[in-house]
C-alpha positions, 0 to 999 in steps of 0.5 A, a space after each residue: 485684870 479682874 474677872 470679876 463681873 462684880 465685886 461685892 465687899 466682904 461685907 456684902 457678901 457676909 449679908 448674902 450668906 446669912 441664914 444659910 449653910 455658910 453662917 451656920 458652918 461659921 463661914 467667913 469671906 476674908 479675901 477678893 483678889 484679881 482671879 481669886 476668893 478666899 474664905 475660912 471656916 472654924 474647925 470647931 463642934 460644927 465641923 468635927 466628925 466623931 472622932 475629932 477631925 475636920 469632917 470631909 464633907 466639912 471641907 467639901 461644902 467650904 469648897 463649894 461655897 467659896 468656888 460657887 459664890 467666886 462664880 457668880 461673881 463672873 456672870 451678870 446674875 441678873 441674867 445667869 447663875 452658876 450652880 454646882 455640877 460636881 465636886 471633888 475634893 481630896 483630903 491630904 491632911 486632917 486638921 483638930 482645931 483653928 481654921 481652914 481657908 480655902 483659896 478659888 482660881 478659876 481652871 475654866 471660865 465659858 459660857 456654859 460651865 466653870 470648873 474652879 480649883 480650890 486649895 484648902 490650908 490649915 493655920 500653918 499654911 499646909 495643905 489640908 484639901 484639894 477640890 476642883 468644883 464644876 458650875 453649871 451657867 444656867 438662865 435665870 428663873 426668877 426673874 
């Protein structure tokens, strides 16, 4: 069973990211499952630290993106939204070229706070990144 409130395309969901850290990382939505969002981001000039490696803060901000927007997705956002609370992530294994995908399943889902885990991989399917994202679900001020 879903647990999505709503479930854009990867289309949509592409056009909400533009002009943000997302577009500018090279972020890309390639996957929605029943309890999972899948994203990847080019290890590329973008995403290197100085001496060649995907940089952590790279991986974090895939982490964030992938488990906050999935977040979202689980709550009528005309009325909440989920905002990161803290982030994790553990770097097991460094990549220098291709892409990362990182995989949210969500460990929590309450009303007022999610905590989202997702695994980070590298073209040949290794782990790379560990991280456990915790949302806030907070009232809506825009509106």
């Amino acid at each position: 069973m879903p647990i999505w409130t709503i479930t854009p395309t990867l289309e949509q969901l592409a056009e909400r990211s533009q002009n943000t850290l997302v577009s500018h990382l090279g972020i890309e939505f390639t996957e929605i499952g029943e309890d999972y969002l899948t994203a990847r981001m080019p290890v590329d000039e973008r995403t290197l630290q100085p001496l060649g490696l995907l940089h952590g803060g790279a991986n974090a901000a895939l982490a964030e993106t992938v488990g906050s927007v999935a977040g979202n997705l689980c709550v009528d956002m005309r009325e909440k939204i989920c905002v990161g609370l803290e982030i994790n992530a553990n770097h097991l294994r460094s990549a220098r070229q291709g892409w990362v995908t990182g995989t949210a399943r969500p460990i929590h889902l309450g009303g007022s706070t999610q905590v989202w885990e997702i695994r980070i991989t590298d073209d040949q399917g290794r782990l790379t990144c560990i991280s456990r994202l915790t949302l806030a679900v907070i009232q809506r001020q825009d509106r």
